[in-house]
N, C-alpha and C positions, 0 to 999 in steps of 0.2 A: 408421625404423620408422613404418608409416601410425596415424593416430591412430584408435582403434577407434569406431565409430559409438558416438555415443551417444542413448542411450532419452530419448524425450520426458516430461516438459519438460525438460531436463536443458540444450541449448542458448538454452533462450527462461530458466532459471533465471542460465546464469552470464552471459549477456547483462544482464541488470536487474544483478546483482551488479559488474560492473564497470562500467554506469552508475554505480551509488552510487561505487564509489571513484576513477569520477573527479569527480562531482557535491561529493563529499568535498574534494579534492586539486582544485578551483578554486573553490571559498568560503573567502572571507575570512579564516574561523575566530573571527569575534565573539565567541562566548560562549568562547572557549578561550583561555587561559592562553598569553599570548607571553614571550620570553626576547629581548631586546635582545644582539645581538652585535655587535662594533666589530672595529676594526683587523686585517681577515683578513688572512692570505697563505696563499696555496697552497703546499702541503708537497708532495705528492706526487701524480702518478697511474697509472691500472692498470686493464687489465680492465674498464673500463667504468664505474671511480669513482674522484673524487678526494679527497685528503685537505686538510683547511682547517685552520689555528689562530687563532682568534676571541680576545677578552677577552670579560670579562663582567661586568656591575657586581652582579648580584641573579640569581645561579644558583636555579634550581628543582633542586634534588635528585630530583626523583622523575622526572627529564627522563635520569638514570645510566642509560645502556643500554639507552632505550628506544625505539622506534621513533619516529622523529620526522620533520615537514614540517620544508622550508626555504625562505626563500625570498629575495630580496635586499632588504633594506630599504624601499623607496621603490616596490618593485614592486609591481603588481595582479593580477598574471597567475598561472598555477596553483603551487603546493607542490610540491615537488622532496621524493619519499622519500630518509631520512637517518640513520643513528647518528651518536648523542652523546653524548660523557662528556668531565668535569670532570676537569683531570689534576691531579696534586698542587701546581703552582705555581699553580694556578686560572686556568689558562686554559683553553678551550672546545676540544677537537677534533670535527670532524666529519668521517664520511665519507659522500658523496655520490655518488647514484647519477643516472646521467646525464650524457650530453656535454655538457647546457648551462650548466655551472659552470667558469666558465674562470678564469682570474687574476684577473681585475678584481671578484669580487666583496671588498668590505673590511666592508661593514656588511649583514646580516641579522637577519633574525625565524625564530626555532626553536617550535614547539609541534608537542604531543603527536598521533600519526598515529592519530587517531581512525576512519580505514579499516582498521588493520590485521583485525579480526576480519574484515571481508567481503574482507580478500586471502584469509584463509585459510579461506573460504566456498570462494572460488574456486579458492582450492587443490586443495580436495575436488573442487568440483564437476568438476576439470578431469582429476581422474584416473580419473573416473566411467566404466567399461567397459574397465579395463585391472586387471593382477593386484595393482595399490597400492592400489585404491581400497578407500578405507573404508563406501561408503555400498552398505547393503543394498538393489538394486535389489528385491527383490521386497517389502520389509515397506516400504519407500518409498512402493513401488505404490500400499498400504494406504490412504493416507492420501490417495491421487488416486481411488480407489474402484475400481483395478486389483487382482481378486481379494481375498481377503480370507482373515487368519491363520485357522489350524485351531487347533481347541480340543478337548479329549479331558480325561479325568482319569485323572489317574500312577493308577498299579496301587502306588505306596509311596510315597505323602506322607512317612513317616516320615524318607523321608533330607533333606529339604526344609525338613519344621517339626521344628525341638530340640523332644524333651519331646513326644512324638508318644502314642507311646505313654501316657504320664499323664494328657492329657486327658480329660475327661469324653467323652461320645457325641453330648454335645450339642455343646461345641464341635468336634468334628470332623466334624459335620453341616455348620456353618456353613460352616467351613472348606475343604469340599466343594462350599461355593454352594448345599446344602442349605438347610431352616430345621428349627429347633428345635422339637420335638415337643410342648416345655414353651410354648414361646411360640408359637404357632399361634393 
């Protein structure tokens, strides 16, 4: 199936977006919260990710099932996206996405994949012009100064505002974007 064009800026948006996640996914990760792991061995692989079982001496709990970088201990080079949980003996599994995880890794650094919201930027943005996409091309527009929302007034606010009816005349003046006859 050909990918359906899509509306400007829409390729210049998830271009910048997956700049950031890879500008993400090769920093450091200084101010982020690392998890020390030892004595890997490769468990299993599949489809294009392998499974690892780590130790751990100081699990981060809030690290259970979350989207997580990896990367090999000693390494400089960029974060490998990854799930990770704490199994009941307390040792670490991981599954790992990507060929470049082979058997020899034994010692890694785990922290939190502080890209994931701009994957799922991308996400959007990449289903933009096909019948998934969640983003409203025309109220989008809006805000590029491509056309502009129409505005009218309902013929029955009542079903809208609870208590429609009760109001006074003056607040349903307001309410209209009118003003108040009393405060004038």
């Amino acid at each position: 199936m050909a990918q359906a064009e899509q509306p400007f800026p829409v390729p210049q948006l998830l271009a910048a977006v997956r700049s950031e996640i890879a500008a993400e996914r090769r920093s450091d990760g200084k101010d982020a919260e690392k998890v020390s792991l030892g004595s890997g061995r490769l468990v299993g692989t599949g489809e294009g990710r392998s499974e690892h079982v780590f130790t751990c001496c100081r699990w981060n709990s809030a690290l259970d099932g979350a989207k997580v970088l990896i990367r090999p201990s000693q390494a400089r080079g960029p974060w490998t996206p990854a799930e990770a949980s704490r199994m009941p003996d307390g040792k670490i599994r991981v599954l790992v996405s990507g060929p470049e995880w082979g058997r020899s890794v034994t010692n890694a650094q785990l922290r939190r994949d502080d890209a994931e919201n701009w994957a799922v930027m991308a996400r959007s943005l990449e289903a933009v012009g096909t019948a998934n996409s969640v983003v409203r091309l025309e109220s989008a527009g809006w805000i590029l100064g491509q056309g502009s929302p129409r505005s009218a007034r309902d013929p029955d606010p009542a079903r809208w505002v609870a208590g429609w009816s009760g109001l006074s005349r003056c607040c349903r003046s307001e309410l209209e974007g009118g003003v108040c006859a009393g405060q004038a």
